[in-house]
C-alpha atoms as a printed R data frame, in Angstrom:
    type eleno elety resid chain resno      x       y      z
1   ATOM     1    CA   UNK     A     1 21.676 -32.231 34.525
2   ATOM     2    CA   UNK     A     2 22.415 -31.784 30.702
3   ATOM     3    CA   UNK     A     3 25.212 -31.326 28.523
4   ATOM     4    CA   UNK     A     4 26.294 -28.335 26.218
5   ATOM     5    CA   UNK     A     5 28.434 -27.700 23.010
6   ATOM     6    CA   UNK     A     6 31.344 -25.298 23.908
7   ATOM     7    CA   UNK     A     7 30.635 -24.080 20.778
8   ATOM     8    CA   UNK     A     8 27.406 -23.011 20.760
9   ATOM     9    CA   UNK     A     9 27.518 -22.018 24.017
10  ATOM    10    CA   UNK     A    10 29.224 -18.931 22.573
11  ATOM    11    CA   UNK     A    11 26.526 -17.588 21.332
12  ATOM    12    CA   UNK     A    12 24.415 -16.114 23.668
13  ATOM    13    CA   UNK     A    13 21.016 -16.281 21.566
14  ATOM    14    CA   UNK     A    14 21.289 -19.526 20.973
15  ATOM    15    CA   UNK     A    15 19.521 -22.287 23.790
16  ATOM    16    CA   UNK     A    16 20.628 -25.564 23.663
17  ATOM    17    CA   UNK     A    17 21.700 -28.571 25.322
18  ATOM    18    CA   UNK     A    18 21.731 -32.306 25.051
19  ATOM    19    CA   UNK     A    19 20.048 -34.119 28.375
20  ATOM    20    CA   UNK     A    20 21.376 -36.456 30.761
21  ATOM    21    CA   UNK     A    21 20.262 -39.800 32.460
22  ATOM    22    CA   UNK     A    22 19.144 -37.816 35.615
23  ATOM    23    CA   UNK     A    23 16.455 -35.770 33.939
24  ATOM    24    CA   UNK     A    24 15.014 -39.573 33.012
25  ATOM    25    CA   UNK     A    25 13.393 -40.779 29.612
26  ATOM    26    CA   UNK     A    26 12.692 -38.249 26.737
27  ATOM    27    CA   UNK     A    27 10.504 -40.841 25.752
28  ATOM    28    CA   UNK     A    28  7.731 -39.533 28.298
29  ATOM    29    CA   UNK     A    29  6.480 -36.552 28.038
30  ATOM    30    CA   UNK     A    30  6.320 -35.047 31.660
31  ATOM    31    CA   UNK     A    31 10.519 -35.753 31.612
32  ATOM    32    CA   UNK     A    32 10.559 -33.758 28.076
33  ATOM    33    CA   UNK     A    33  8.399 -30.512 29.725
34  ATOM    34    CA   UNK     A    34 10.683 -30.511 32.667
35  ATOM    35    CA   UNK     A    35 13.893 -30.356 30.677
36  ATOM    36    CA   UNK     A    36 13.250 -27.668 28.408
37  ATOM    37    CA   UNK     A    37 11.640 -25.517 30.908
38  ATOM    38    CA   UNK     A    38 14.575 -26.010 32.385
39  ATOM    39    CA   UNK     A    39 16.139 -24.602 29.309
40  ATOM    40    CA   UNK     A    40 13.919 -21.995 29.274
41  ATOM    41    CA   UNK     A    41 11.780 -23.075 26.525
42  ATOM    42    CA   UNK     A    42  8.059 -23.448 26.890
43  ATOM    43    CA   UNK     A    43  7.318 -27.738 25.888
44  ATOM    44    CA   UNK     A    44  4.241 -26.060 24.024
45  ATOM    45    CA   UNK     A    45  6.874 -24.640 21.469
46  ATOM    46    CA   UNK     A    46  8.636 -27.827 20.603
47  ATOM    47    CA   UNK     A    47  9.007 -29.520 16.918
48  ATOM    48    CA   UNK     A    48 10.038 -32.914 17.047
49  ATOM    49    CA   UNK     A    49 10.328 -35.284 14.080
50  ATOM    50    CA   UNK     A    50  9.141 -39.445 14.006
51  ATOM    51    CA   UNK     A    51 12.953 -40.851 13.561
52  ATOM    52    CA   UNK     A    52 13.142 -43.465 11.200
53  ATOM    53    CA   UNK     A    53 16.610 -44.195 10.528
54  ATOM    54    CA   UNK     A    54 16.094 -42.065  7.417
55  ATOM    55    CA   UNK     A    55 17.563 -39.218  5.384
56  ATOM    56    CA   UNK     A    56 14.627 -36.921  4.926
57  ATOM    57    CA   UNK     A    57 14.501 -33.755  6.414
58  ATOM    58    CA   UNK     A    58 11.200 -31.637  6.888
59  ATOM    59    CA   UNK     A    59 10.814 -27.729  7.688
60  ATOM    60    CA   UNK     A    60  9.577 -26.796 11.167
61  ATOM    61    CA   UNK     A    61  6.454 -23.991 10.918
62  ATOM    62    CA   UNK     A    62  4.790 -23.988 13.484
63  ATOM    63    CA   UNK     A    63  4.661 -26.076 17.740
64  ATOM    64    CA   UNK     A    64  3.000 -29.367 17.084
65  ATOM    65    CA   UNK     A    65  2.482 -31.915 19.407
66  ATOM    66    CA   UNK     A    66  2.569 -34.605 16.742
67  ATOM    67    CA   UNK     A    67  6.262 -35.271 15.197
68  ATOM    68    CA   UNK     A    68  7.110 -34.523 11.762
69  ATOM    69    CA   UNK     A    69  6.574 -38.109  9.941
70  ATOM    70    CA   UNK     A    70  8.819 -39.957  8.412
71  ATOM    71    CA   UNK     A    71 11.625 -37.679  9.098
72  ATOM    72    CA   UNK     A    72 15.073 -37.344 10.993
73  ATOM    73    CA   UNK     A    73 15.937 -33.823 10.481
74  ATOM    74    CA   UNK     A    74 14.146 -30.779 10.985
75  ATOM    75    CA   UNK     A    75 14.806 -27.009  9.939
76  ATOM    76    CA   UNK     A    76 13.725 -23.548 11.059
77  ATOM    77    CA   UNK     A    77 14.115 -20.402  9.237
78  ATOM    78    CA   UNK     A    78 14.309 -18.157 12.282
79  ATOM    79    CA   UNK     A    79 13.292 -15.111  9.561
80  ATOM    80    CA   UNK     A    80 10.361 -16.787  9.211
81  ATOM    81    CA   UNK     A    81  7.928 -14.473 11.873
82  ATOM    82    CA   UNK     A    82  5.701 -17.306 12.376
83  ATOM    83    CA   UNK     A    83  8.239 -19.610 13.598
84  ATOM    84    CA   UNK     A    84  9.795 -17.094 16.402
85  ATOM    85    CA   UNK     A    85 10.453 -19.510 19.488
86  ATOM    86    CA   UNK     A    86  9.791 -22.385 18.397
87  ATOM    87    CA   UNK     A    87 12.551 -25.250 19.465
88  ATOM    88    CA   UNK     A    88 13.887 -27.990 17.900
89  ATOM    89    CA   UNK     A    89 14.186 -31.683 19.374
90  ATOM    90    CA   UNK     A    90 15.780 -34.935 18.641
91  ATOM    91    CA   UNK     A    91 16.137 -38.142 20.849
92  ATOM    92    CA   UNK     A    92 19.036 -40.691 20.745
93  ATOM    93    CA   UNK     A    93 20.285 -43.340 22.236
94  ATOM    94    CA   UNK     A    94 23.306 -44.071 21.083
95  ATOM    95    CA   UNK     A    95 22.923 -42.590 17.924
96  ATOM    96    CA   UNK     A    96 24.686 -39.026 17.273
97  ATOM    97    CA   UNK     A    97 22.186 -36.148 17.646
98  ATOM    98    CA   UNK     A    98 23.417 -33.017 15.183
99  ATOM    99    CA   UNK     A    99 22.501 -29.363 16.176
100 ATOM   100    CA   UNK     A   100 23.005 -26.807 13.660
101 ATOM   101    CA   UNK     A   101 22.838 -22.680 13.919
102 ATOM   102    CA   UNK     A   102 23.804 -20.179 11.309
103 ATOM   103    CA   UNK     A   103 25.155 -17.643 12.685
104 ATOM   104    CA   UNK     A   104 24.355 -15.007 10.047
105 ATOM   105    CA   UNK     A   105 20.748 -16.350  8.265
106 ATOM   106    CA   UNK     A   106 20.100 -17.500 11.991
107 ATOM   107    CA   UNK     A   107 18.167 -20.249 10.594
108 ATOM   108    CA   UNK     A   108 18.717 -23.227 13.340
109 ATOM   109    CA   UNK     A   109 18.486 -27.408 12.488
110 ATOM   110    CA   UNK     A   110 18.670 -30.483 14.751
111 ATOM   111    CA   UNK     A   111 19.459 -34.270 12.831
112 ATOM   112    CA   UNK     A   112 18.958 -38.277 14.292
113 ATOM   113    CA   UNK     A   113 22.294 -39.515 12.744
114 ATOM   114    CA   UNK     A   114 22.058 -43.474 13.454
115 ATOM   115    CA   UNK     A   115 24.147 -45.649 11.196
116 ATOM   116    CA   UNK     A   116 21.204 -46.053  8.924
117 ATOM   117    CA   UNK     A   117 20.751 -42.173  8.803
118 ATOM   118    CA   UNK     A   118 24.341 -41.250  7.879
119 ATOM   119    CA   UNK     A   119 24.972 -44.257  5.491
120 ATOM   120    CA   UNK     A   120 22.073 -42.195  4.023
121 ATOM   121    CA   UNK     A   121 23.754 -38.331  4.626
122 ATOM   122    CA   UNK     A   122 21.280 -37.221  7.180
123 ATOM   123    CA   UNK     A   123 23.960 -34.475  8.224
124 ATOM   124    CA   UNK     A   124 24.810 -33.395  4.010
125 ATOM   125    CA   UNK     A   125 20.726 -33.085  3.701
126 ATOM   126    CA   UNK     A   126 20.684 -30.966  6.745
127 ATOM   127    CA   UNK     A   127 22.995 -28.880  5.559
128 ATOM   128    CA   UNK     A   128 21.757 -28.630  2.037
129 ATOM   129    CA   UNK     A   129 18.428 -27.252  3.524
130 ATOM   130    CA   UNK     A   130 19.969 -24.966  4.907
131 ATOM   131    CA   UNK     A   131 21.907 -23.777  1.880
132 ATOM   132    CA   UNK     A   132 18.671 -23.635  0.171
133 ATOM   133    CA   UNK     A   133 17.474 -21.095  2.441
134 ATOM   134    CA   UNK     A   134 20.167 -18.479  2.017
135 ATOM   135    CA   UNK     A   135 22.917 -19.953  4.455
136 ATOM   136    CA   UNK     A   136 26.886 -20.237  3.763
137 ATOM   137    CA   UNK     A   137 28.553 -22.898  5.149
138 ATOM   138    CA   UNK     A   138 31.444 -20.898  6.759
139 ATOM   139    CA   UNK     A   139 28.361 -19.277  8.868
140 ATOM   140    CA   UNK     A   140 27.013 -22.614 10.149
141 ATOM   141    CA   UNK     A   141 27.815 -24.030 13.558
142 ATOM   142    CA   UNK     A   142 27.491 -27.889 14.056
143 ATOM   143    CA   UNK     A   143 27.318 -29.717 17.509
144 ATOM   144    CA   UNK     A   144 27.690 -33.644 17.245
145 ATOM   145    CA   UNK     A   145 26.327 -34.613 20.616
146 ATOM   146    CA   UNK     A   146 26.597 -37.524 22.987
147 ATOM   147    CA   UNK     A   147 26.680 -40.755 20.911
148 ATOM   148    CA   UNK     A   148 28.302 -44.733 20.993
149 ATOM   149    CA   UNK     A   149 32.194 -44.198 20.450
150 ATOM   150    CA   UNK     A   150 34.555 -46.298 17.999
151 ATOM   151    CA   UNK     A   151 35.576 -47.975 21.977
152 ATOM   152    CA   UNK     A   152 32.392 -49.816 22.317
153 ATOM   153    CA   UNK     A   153 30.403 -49.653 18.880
154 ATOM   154    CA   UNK     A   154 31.246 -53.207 17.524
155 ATOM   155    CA   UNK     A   155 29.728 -53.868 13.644
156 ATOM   156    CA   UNK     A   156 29.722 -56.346 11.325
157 ATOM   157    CA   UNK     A   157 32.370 -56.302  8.323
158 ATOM   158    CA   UNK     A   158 29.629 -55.735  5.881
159 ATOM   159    CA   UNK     A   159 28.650 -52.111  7.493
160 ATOM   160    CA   UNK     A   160 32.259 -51.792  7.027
161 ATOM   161    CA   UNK     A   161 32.447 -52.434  3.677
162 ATOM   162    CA   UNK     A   162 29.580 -50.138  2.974
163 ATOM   163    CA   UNK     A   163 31.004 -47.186  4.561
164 ATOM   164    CA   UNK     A   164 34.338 -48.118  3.249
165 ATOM   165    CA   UNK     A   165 32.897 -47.905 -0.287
166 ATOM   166    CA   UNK     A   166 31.817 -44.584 -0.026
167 ATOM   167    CA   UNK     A   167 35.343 -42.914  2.222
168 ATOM   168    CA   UNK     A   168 37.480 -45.518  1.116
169 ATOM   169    CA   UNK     A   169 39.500 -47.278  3.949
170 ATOM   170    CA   UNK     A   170 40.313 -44.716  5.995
171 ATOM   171    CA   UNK     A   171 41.259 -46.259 10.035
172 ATOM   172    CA   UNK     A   172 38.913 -43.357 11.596
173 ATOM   173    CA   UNK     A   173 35.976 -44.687 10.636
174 ATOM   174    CA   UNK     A   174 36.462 -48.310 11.542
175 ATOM   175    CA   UNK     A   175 39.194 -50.424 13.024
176 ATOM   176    CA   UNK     A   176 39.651 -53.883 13.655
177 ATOM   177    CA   UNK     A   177 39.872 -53.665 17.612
178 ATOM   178    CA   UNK     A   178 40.455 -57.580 19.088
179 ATOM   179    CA   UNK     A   179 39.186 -59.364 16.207
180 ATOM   180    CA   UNK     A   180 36.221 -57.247 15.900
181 ATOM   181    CA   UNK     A   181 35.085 -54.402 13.480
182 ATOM   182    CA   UNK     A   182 34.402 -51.129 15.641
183 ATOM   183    CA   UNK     A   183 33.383 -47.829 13.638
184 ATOM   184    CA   UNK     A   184 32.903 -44.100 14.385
185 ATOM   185    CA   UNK     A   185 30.059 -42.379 13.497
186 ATOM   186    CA   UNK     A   186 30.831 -39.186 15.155
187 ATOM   187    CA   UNK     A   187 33.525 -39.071 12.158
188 ATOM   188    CA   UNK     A   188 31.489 -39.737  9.850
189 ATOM   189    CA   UNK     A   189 28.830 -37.488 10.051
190 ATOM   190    CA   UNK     A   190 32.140 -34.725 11.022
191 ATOM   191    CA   UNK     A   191 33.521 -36.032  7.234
192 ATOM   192    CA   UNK     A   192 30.259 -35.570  5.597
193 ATOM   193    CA   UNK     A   193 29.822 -31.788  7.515
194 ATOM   194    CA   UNK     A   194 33.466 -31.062  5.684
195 ATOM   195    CA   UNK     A   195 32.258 -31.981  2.726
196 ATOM   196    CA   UNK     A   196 29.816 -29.866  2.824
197 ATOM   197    CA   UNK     A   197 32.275 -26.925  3.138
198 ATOM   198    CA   UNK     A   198 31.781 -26.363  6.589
199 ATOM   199    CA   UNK     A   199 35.243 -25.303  8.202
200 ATOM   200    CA   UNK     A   200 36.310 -27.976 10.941
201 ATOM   201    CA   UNK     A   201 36.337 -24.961 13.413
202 ATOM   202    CA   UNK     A   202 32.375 -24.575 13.300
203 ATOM   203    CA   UNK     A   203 32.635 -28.883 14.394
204 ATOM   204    CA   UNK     A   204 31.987 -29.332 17.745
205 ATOM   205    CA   UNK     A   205 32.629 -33.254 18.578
206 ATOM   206    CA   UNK     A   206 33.535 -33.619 22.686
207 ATOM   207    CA   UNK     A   207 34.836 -37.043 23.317
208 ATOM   208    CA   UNK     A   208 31.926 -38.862 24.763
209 ATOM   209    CA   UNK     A   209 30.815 -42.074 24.592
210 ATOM   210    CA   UNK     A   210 26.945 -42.765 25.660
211 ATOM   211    CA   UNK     A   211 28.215 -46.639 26.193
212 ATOM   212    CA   UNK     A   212 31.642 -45.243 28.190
213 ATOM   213    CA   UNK     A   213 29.337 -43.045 29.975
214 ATOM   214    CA   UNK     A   214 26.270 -45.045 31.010
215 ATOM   215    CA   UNK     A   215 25.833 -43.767 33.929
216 ATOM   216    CA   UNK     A   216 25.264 -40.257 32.568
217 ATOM   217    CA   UNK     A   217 23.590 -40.971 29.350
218 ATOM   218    CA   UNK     A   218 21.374 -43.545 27.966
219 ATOM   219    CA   UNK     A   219 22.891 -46.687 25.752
220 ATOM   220    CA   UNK     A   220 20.398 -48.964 24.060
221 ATOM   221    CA   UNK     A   221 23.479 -51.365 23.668
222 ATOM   222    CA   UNK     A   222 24.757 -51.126 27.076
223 ATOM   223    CA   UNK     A   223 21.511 -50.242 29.064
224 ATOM   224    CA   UNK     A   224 19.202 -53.394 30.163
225 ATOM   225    CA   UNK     A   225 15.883 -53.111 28.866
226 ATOM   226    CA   UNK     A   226 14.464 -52.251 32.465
227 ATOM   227    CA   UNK     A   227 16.619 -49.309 32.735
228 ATOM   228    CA   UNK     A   228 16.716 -47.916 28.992
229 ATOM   229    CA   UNK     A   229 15.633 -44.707 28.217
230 ATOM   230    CA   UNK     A   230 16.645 -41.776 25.588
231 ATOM   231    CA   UNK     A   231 18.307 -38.404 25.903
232 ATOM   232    CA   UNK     A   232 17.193 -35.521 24.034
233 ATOM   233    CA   UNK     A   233 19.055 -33.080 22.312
234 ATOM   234    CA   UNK     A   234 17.057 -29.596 22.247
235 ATOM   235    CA   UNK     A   235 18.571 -26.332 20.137
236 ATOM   236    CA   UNK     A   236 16.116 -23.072 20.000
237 ATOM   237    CA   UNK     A   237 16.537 -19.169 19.447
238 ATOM   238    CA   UNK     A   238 15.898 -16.379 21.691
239 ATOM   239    CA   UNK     A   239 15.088 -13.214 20.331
């Protein structure tokens, strides 16, 4: 029915989880109040930000039904005793969803890394908010969830080149797979987490591929427009 980190499955305070195909489109909002009930979260609780293939990140305060604009990662400063409950979600289809815990500050994060987003550091800018409110980076735990692998997320050279410019040409990011340019955004947003001095330990990146794995999760590349949908990736803390 949905999909966990190993990682932050160790902790037991932490609720999380990254939806499937069966629990139908996040998009609608009866699918999104069954799933994180099912969770054990209340959908009256849930922070949600508008997505825009961007690199801003907002602070959750308070449950709103409206998303937080023009953003595509949110924060929550679990200290904070007006923001006790509250949960964190992000939809994707394709793209990588990021959720982040510290496991000292307890502050938690979720991220919408599409190409766009991490050309632009979505995951760096997470972290950095984080940073900014008291966490270390050896204390944070990352989950890079269900996204498009290198297997089946063909790009044009020039994307290449872009990415190239900023890692240099390094084969785990793209390769040139049957005369076409195929690149890895899991990886990147896992380089750009290291950067950030996170140790690769606190990286959780399973081997899925949304496209691979159609039948279980949503692809807007593989999925005809009749049967697309998104997935959801939820993270929350219970006290």
């Amino acid at each position: 029915m949905y999909h966990q980190s190993r990682l932050l499955g160790t902790y037991p305070h932490v609720i999380h989880g990254y939806s499937t195909r069966m629990l139908g489109d996040m998009r609608r909002s009866e699918n999104r109040a069954s799933y994180v009930q099912m969770l054990g979260v209340s959908p009256h609780v849930l922070v949600t930000a508008e997505q825009v293939h961007g690199n801003v990140v907002k602070k959750a305060i308070r449950a709103s039904k409206t998303p937080l604009s023009l953003a595509d990662g949110i924060v929550l400063d679990i200290s904070d005793n007006n923001s006790a409950g509250i949960a964190l979600g992000i939809v994707v289809a394709d793209c990588a969803p990021l959720l982040f815990f510290d496991k000292k500050e307890r502050s938690i994060g979720a991220a919408h890394a599409g190409w766009k987003g991490s050309y632009k550091s979505i995951a760096t800018n997470v972290v950095d908010y984080m940073l900014s409110l008291g966490s270390n980076p050896d204390d944070i735990m990352v989950s890079i969830g269900p996204h498009i692998g290198m297997c089946c997320y063909s790009v044009p050279k020039d994307r290449v080149d872009m990415f190239f410019s900023m890692y240099g040409n390094d084969a785990h990011i793209a390769s040139y797979i049957d005369g076409v340019w195929h690149m890895d955004i899991g990886y990147i947003n896992w380089l750009q987490l290291r950067s950030k001095g996170i140790p690769a330990e606190n990286i959780d990146v399973p081997p899925t591929c949304t496209s691979c794995q159609s039948d279980l999760f949503y692809s807007y590349r593989k999925d005809t427009k009749e049967a697309f949908g998104e997935i959801m990736g939820v993270i929350a803390y219970k006290f």
